[in-house]
N, CA, C and O of each residue as an XYZ file, in Angstrom:
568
protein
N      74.836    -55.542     68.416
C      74.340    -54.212     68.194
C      73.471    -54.216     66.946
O      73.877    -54.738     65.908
N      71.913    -53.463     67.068
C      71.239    -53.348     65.988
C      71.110    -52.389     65.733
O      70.621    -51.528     66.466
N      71.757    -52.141     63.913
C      71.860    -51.238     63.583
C      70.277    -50.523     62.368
O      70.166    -50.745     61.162
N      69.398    -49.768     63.167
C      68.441    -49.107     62.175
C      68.397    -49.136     60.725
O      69.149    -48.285     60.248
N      67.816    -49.776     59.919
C      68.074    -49.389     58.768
C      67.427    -48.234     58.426
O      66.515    -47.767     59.107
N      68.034    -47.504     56.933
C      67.562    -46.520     56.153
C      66.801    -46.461     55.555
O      66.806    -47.181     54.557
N      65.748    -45.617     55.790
C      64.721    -45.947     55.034
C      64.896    -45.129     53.771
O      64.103    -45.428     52.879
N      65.749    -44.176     53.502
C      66.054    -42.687     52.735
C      65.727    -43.222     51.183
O      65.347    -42.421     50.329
N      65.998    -45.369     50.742
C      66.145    -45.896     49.969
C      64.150    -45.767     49.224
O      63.884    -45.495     48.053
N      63.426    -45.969     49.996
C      61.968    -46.013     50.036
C      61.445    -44.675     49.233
O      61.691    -43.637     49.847
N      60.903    -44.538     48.221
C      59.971    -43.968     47.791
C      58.920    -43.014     48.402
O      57.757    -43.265     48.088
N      59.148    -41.898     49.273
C      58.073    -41.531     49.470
C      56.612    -40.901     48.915
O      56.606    -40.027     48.048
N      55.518    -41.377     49.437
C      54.752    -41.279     49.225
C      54.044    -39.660     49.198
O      54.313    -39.124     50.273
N      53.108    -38.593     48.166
C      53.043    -37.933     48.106
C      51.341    -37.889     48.732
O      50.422    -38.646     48.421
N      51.324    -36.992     49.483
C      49.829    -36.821     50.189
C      49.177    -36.215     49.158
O      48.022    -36.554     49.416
N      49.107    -35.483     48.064
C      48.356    -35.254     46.948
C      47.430    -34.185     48.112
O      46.208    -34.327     48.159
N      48.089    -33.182     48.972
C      47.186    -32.621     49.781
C      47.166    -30.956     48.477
O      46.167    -30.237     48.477
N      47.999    -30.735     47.828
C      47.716    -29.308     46.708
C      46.639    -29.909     46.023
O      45.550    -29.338     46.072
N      46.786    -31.270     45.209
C      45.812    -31.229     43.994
C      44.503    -31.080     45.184
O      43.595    -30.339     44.810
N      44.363    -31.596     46.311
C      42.993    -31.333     47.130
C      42.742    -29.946     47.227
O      41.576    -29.673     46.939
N      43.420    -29.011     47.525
C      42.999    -27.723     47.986
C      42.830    -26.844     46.674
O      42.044    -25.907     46.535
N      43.830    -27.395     45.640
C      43.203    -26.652     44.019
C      41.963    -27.287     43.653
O      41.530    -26.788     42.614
N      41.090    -28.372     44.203
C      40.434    -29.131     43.633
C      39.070    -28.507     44.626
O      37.864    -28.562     44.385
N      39.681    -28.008     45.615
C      38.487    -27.097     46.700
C      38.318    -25.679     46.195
O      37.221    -25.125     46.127
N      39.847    -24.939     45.727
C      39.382    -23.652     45.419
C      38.454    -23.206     43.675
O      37.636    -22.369     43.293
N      39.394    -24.613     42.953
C      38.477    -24.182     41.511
C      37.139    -24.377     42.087
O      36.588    -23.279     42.003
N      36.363    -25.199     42.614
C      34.856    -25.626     42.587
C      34.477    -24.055     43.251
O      33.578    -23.380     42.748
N      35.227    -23.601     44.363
C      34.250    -21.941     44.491
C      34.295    -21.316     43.806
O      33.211    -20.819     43.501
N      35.431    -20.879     43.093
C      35.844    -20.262     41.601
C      34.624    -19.902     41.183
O      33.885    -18.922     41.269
N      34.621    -21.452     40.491
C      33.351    -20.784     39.774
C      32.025    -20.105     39.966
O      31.560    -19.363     39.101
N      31.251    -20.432     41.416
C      30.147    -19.370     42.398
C      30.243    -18.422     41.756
O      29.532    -17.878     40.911
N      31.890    -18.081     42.527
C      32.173    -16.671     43.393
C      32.108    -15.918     41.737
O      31.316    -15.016     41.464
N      33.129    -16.514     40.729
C      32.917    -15.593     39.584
C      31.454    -15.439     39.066
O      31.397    -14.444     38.344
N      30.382    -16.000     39.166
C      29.129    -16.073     38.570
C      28.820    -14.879     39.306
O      28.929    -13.854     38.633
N      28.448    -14.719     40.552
C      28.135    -14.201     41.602
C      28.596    -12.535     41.539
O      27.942    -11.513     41.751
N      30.205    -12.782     41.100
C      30.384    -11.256     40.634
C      29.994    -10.885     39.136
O      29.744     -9.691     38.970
N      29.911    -11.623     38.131
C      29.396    -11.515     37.004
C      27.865    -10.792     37.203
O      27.389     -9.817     36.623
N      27.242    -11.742     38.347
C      25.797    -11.047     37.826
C      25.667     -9.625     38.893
O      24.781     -8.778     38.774
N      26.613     -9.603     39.796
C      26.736     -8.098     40.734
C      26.998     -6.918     39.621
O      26.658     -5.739     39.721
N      27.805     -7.649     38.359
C      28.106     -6.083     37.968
C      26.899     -6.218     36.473
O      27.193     -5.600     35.449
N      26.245     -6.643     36.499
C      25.314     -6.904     35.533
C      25.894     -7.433     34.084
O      25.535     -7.000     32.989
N      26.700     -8.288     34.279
C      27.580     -8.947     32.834
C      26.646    -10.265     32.798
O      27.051    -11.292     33.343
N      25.437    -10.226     32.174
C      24.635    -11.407     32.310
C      25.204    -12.883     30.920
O      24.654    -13.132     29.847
N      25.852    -13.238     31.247
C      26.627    -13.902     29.505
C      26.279    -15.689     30.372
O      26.048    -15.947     31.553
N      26.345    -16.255     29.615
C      26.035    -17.911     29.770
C      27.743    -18.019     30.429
O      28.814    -17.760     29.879
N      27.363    -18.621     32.134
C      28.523    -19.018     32.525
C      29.525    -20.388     32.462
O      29.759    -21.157     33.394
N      30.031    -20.451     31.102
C      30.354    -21.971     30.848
C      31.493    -22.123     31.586
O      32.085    -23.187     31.404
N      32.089    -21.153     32.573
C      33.522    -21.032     33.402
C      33.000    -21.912     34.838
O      33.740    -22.465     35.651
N      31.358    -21.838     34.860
C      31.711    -22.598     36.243
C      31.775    -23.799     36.650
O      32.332    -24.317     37.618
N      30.760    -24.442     35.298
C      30.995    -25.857     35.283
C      32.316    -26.753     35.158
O      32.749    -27.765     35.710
N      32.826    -25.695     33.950
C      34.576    -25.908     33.558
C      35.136    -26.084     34.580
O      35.816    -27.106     34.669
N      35.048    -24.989     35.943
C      35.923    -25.079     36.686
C      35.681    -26.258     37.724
O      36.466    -26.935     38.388
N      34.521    -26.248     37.630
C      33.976    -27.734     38.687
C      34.489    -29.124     38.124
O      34.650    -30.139     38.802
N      34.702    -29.001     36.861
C      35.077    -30.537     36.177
C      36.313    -30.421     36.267
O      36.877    -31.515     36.291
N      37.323    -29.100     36.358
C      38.690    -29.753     36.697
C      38.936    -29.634     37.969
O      40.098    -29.989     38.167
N      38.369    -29.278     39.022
C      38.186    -29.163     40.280
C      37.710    -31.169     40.668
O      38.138    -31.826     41.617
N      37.220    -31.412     40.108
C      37.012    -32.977     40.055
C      38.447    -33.985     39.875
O      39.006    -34.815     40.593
N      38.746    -33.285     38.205
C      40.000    -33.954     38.122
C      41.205    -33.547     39.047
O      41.996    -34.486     39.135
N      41.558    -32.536     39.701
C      42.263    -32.466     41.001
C      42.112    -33.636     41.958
O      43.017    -34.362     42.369
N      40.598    -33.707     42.291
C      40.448    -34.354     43.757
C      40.336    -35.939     42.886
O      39.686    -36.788     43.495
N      40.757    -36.245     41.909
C      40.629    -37.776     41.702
C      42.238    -37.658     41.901
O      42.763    -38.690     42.319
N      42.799    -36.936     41.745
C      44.369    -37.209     41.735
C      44.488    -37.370     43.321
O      44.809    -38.379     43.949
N      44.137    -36.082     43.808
C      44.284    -36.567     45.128
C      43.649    -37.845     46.466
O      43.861    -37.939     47.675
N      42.881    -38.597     45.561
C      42.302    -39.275     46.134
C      43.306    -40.727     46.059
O      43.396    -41.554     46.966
N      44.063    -40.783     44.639
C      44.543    -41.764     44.016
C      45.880    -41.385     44.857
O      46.323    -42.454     45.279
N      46.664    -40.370     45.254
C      47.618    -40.342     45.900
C      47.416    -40.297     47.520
O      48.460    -40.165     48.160
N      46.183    -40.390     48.268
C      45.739    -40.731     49.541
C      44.860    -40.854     49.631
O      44.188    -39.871     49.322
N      43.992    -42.257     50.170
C      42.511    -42.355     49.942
C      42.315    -42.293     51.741
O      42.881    -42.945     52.619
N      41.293    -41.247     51.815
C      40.708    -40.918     52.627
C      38.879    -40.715     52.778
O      38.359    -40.225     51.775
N      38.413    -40.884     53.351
C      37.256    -40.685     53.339
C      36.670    -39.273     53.136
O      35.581    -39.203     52.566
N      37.231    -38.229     53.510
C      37.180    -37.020     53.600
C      37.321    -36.789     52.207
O      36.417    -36.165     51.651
N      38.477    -37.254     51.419
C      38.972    -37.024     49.948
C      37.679    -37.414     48.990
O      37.153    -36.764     48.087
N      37.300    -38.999     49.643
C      36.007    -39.300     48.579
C      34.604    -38.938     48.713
O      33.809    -39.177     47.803
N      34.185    -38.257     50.026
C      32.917    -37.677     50.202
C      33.453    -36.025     49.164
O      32.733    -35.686     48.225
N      34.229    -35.518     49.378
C      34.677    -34.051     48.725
C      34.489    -34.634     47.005
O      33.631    -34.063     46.331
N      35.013    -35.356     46.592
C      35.083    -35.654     45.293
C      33.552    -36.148     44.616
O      33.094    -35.772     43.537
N      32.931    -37.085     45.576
C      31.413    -37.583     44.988
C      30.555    -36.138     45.301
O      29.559    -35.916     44.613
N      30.945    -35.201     46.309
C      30.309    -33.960     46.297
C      30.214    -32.791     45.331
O      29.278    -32.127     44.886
N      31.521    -32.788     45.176
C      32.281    -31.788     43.864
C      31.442    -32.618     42.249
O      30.890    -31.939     41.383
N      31.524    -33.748     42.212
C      31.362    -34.322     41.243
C      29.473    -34.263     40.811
O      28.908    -33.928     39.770
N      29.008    -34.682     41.955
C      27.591    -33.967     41.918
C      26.890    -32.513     41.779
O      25.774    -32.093     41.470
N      28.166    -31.957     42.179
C      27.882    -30.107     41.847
C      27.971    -29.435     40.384
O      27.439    -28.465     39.845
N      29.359    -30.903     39.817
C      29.947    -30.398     38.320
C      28.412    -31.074     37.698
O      27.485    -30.304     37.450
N      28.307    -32.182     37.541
C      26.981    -33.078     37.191
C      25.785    -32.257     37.159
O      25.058    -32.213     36.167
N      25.588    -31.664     38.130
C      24.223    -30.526     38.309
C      24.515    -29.432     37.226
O      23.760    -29.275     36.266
N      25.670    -28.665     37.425
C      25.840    -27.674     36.415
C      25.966    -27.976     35.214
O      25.459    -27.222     34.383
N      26.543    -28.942     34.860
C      26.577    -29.230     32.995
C      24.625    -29.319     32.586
O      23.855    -28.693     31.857
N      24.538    -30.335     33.437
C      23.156    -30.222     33.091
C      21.803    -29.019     33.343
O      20.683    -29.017     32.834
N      22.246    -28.330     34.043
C      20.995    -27.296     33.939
C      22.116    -26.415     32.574
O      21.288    -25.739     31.962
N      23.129    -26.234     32.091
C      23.302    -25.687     30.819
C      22.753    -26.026     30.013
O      21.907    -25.405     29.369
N      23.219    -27.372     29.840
C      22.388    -28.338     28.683
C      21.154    -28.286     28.094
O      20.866    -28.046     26.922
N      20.147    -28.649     29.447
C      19.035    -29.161     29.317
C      18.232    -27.643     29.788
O      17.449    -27.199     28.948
N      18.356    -27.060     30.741
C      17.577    -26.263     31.626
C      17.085    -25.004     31.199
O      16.074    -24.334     31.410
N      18.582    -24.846     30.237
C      18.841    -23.348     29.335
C      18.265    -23.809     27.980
O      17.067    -23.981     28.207
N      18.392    -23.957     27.312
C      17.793    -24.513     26.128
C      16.816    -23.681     25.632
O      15.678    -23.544     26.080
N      17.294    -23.152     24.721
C      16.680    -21.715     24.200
C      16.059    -22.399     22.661
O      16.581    -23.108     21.801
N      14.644    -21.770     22.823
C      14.045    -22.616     21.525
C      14.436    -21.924     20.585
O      14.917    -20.793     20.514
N      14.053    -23.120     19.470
C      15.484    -23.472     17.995
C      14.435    -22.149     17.543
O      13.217    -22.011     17.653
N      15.622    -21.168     16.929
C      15.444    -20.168     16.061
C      15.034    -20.203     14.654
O      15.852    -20.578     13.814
N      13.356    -19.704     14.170
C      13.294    -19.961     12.376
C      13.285    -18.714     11.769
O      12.385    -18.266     11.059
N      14.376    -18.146     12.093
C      14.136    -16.874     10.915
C      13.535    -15.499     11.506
O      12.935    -15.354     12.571
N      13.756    -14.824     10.834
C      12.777    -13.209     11.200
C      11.762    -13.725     10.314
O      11.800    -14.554      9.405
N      10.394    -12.676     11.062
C       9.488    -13.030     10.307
C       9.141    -12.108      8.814
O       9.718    -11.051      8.556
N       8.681    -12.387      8.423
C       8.418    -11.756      6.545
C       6.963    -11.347      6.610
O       6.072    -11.691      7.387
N       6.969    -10.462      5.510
C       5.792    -10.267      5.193
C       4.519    -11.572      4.429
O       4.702    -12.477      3.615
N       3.565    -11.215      4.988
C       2.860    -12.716      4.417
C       3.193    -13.806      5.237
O       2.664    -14.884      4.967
N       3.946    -13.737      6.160
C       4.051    -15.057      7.135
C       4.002    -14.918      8.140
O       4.475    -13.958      8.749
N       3.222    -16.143      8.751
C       2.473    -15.946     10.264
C       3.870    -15.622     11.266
O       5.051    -15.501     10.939
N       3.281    -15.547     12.464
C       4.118    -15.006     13.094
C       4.584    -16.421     14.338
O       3.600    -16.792     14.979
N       5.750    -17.080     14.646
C       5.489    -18.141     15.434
C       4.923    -17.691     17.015
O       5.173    -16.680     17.672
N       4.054    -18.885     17.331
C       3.607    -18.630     18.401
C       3.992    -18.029     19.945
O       4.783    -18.760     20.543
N       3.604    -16.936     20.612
C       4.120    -16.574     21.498
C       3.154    -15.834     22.630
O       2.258    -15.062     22.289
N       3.368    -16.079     23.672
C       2.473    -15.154     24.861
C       3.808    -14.052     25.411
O       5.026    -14.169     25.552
N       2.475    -12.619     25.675
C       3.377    -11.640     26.421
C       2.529    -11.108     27.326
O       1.503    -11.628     27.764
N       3.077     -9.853     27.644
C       2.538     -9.138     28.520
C       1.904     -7.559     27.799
O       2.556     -6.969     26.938
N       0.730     -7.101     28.251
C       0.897     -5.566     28.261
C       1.015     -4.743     29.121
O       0.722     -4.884     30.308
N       1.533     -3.646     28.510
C       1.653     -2.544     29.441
C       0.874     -3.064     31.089
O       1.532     -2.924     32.121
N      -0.178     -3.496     31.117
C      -1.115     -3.176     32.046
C      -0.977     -4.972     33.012
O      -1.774     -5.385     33.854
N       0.079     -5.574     32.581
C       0.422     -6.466     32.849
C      -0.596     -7.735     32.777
O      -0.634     -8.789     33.413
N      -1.257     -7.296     31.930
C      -2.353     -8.615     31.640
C      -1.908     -9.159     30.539
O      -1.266     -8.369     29.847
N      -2.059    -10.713     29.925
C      -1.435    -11.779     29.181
C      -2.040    -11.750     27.922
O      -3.259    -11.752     27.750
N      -1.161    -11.720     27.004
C      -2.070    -12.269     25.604
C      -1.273    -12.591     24.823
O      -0.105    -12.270     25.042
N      -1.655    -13.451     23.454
C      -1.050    -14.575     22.961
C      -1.072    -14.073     21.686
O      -1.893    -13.222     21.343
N       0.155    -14.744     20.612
C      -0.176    -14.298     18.644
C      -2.119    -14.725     18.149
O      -2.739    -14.150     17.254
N      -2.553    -15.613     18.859
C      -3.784    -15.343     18.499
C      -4.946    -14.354     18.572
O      -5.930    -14.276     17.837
N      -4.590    -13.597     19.662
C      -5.737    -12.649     19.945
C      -4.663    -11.068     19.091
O      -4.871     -9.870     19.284
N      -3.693    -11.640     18.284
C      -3.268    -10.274     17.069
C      -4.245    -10.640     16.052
O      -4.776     -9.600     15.663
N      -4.756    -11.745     15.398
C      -5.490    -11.731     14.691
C      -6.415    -10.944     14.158
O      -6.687    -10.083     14.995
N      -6.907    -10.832     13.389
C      -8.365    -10.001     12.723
C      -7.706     -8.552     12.099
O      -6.556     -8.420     11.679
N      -8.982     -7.296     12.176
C      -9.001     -6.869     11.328
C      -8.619     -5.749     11.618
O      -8.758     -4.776     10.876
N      -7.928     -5.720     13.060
C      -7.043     -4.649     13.729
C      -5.622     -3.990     13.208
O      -5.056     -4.807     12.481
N      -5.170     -3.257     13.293
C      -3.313     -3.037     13.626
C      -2.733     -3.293     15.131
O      -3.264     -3.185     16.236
N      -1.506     -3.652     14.742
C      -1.219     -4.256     16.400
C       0.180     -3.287     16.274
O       0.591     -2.803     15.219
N       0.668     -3.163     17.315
C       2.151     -3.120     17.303
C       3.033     -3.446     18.669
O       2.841     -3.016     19.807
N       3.956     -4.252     18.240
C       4.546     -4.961     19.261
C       6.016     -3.954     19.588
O       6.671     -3.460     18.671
N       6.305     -3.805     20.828
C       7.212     -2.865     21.356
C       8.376     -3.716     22.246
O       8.309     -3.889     23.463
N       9.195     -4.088     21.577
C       9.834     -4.832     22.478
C      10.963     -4.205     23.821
O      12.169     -4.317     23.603
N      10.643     -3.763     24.753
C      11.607     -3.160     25.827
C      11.942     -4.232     26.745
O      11.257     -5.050     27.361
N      13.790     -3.891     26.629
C      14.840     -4.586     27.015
C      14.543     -4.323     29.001
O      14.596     -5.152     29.910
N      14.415     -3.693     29.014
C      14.761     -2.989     30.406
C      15.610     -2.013     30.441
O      16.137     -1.482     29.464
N      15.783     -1.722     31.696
C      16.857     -0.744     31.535
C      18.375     -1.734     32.449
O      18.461     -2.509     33.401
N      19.233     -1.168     31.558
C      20.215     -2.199     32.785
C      21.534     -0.921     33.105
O      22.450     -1.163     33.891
């Protein structure tokens, strides 16, 4: 007579299928919050979505390391290219030129093009000469 052994002794193995589905819902997270951010007009630098995409990464490496699947590593090199895209258009894309000061009396004004009223273009050079200018800065309305 052969008697089955137990396997009850064996270690089972964990499918790491939560860290996958937390590692699917942070990466929309962050969209969906941008998405309502700019619906209700809260325009602020969204550093929550990249955040959430880079630990949305570290999820799906866990889950990849506790079941490697193909599905797991196309989701992760995907997620990981989405977090990659977003750090960098913060970084690089946003990049708001370096601030020198208000301007003073007696000092030029740094260079800049706008608009007028009449939506035609002009630049700190054509303020020059022997005119008065005055610059009106409107926000919009929000």
């Amino acid at each position: 007579m052969v008697v089955p052994t137990n396997s009850s002794n064996a270690v089972p193995r964990q499918s790491g299928r939560a860290y996958f589905w937390a590692g699917i819902v942070l990466v929309l997270l962050g969209p969906m919050l941008f998405a309502v951010a700019f619906a209700s007009k809260h325009l602020a630098v969204p550093w929550y979505s990249p955040t959430l995409a880079t630990l949305a990464v570290l999820c799906l490496i866990v889950a990849v390391v506790r079941r490697r699947t193909a599905m797991r590593w196309a989701t992760l090199l995907f997620v990981a290219a989405f977090a990659g895209i977003q750090w960098y258009g913060l970084a690089v894309l946003i990049k708001l030129p370096e601030y020198k000061g208000p301007v003073r009396v007696g000092k030029s004004i740094p260079a800049f093009q706008g608009k007028r009223a009449d939506e035609s273009a002009f630049t700190n050079s054509e303020l020059h000469g022997g005119k008065g200018h005055v610059l009106v800065f409107f926000r919009g309305r929000w």
